[in-house]
C-alpha positions in Angstrom: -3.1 62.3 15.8 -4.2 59.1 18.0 -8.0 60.1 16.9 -7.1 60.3 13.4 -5.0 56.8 14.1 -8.0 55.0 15.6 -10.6 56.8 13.2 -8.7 55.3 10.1 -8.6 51.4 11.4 -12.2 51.9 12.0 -13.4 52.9 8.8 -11.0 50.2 7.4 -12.8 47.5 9.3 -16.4 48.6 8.0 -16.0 49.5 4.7 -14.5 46.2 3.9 -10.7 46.4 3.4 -9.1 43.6 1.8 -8.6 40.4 3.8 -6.5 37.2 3.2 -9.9 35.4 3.5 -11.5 37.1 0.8 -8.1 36.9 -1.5 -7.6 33.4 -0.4 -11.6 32.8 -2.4 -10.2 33.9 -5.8 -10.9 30.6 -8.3 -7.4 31.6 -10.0 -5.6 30.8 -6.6 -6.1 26.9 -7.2 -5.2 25.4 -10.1 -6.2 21.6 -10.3 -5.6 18.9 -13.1 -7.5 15.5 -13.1 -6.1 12.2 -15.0 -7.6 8.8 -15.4 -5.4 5.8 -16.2 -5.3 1.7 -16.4 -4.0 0.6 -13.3 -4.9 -3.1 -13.4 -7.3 -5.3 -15.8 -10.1 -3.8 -15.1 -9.8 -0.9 -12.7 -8.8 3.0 -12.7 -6.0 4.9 -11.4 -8.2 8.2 -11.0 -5.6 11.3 -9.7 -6.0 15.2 -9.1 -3.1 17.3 -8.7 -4.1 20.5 -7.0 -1.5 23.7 -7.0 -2.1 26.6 -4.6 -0.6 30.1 -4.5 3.2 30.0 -5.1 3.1 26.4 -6.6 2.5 24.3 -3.5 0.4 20.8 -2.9 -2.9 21.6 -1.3 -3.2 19.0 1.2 -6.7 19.9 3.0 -9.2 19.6 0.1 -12.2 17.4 -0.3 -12.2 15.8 -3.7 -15.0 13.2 -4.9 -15.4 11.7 -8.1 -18.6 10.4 -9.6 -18.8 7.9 -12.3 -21.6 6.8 -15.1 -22.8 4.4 -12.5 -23.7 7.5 -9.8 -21.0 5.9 -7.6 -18.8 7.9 -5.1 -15.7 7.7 -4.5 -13.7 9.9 -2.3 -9.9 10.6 -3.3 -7.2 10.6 -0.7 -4.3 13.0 -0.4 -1.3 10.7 -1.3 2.1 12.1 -0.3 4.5 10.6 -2.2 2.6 11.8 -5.9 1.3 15.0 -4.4 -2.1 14.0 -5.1 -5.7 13.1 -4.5 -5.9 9.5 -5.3 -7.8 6.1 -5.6 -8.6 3.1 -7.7 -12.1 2.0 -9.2 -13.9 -0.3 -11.4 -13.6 0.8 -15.0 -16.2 1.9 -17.3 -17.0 4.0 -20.1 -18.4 6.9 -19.6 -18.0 10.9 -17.2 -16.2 11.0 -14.5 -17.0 14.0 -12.3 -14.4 15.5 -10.3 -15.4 17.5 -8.0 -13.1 19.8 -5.4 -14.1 21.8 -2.7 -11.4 24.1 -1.3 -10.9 27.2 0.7 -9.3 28.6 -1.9 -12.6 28.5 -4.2 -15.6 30.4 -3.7 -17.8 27.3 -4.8 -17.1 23.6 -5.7 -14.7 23.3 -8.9 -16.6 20.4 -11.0 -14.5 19.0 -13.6 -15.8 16.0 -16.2 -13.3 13.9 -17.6 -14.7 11.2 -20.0 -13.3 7.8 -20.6 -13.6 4.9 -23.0 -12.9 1.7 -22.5 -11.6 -0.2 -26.5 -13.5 -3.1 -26.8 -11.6 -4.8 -29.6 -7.8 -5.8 -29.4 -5.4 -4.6 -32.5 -5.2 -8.2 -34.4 -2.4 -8.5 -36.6 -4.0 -9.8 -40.1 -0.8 -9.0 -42.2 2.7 -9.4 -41.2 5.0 -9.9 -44.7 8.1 -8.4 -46.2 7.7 -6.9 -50.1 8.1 -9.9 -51.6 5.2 -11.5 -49.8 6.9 -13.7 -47.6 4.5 -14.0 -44.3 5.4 -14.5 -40.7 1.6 -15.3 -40.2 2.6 -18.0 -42.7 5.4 -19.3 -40.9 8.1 -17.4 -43.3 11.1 -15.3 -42.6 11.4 -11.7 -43.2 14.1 -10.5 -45.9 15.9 -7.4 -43.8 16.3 -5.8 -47.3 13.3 -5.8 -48.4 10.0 -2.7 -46.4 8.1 -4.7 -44.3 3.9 -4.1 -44.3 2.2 -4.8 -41.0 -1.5 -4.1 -40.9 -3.6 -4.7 -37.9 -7.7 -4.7 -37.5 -9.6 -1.5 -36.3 -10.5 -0.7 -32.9 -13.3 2.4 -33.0 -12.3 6.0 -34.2 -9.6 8.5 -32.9 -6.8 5.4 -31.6 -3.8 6.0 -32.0 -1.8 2.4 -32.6 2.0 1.6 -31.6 4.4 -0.8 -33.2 6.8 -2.4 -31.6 9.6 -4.8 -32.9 12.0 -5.9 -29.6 14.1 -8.8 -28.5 14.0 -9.5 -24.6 16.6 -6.4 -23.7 15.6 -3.5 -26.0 13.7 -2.0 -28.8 14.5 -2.5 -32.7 11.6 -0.3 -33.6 8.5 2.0 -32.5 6.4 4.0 -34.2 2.7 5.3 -33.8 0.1 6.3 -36.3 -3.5 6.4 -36.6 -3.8 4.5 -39.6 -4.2 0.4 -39.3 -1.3 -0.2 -41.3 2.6 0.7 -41.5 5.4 0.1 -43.4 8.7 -0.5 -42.0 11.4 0.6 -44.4 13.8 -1.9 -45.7 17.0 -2.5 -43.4 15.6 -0.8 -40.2 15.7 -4.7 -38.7 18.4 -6.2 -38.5 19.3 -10.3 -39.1 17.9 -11.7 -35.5 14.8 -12.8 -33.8 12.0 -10.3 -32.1 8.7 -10.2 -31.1 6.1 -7.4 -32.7 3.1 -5.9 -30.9 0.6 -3.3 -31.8 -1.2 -1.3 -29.1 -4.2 0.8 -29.1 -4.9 3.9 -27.3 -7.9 6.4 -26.7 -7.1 9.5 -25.1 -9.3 12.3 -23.9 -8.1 15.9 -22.3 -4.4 16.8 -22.7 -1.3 15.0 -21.7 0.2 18.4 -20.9 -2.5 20.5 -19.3 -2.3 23.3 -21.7 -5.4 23.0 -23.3 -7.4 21.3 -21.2 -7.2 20.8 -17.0 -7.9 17.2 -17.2 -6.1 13.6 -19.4 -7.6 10.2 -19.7 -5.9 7.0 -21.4 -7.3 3.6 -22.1 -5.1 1.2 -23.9 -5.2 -2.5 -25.1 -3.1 -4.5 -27.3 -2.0 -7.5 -29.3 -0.8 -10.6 -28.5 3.3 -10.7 -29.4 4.1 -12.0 -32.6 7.6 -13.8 -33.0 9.4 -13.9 -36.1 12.4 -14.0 -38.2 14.7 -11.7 -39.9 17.4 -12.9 -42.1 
């Protein structure tokens, strides 16, 4: 029985039973998502988020990223966002992530483009139905739809419009369109300030159909006016 024991270990050892090593190599046992955001005028919050088995943080990866100007930049394990992190100049162009890991059998590249918009939303009409323009120094009629248009800033933006006063927001909406109409009576009598932004995204906000999200963004300068 001890031969048979010993015999069995033996022919376990060199016919090459599985190990947590070679489970640990699997690609599907790291699951990595990369974002790029503003962080200030003019430079990148670049992040990857790295799961291991059973959901945890990996902490001991190597992650670099290299941008359209062939400069690296390592990312360091941050431990209050559970992530691999760093700021850098911003430009347009790929950004290659790149994550080397026990827990992969080769380095995990990952390109995540960004674009920088080059052109700020301009408001060129800002009027109730009856034509009465804030760019003209008029007041809005809060009966009457409101049209806001804005200029273009490249393809695929999507643009937000915002009407607020100093504490909290009258109205938001998005489209992809460079003009909205407001419908009559969603502002009320009062005094506000409107901007329009402009964002580019790339990727997937939500991870599902793509392992990496990037967002650019600029917008108008605040436009006060008058509703009565």
């Amino acid at each position: 029985m001890r031969y048979t024991i010993i015999l069995a270990v033996m022919l376990c050892l060199f016919s090459g039973c599985p190990n947590e090593t070679e489970e640990k190599s699997s690609k599907s046992d790291l699951n990595v998502r990369c974002s790029i955001v503003p962080a200030t005028s003019g430079s990148l919050k670049i992040s990857a988020f790295l799961e291991g088995p059973g959901g945890n943080s990996v902490t001991g990866a190597l992650v670099n990223v290299i941008d359209s100007t062939n400069q690296v930049t390592q990312l360091l394990y941050d431990y209050t966002s559970y992530s691999y992190t760093a700021r850098i100049d911003e430009n347009t162009g790929i950004y290659n992530f790149e994550i080397t890991s026990i827990l992969l059998d080769n380095p995990l590249i990952i390109d995540v483009p960004y674009t920088i918009i080059t052109k700020s939303p301009d408001i060129t009409v800002f009027q109730d139905s009856s034509g009465n323009s804030v760019l003209s120094g008029r007041d809005l009629n809060t009966s009457l739809p409101i049209q806001i248009s804005w200029s273009n800033c490249g393809d695929d933006i999507t643009y937000q419009v915002t009407a607020r006063t100093a504490l909290r927001t009258l109205y938001s909406s998005s489209t992809n369109a460079g003009t909205i109409t407001i419908p009559a009576t969603t502002i009320p009598r009062g005094t506000y300030t409107l901007t329009v932004s402009a964002q580019k995204t790339h990727g997937d906000p939500l991870y599902k159909t793509a392992k990496y999200y990037s967002m650019s963004t600029t917008s108008s300068v605040g436009v006060s006016f008058n509703v009565n």
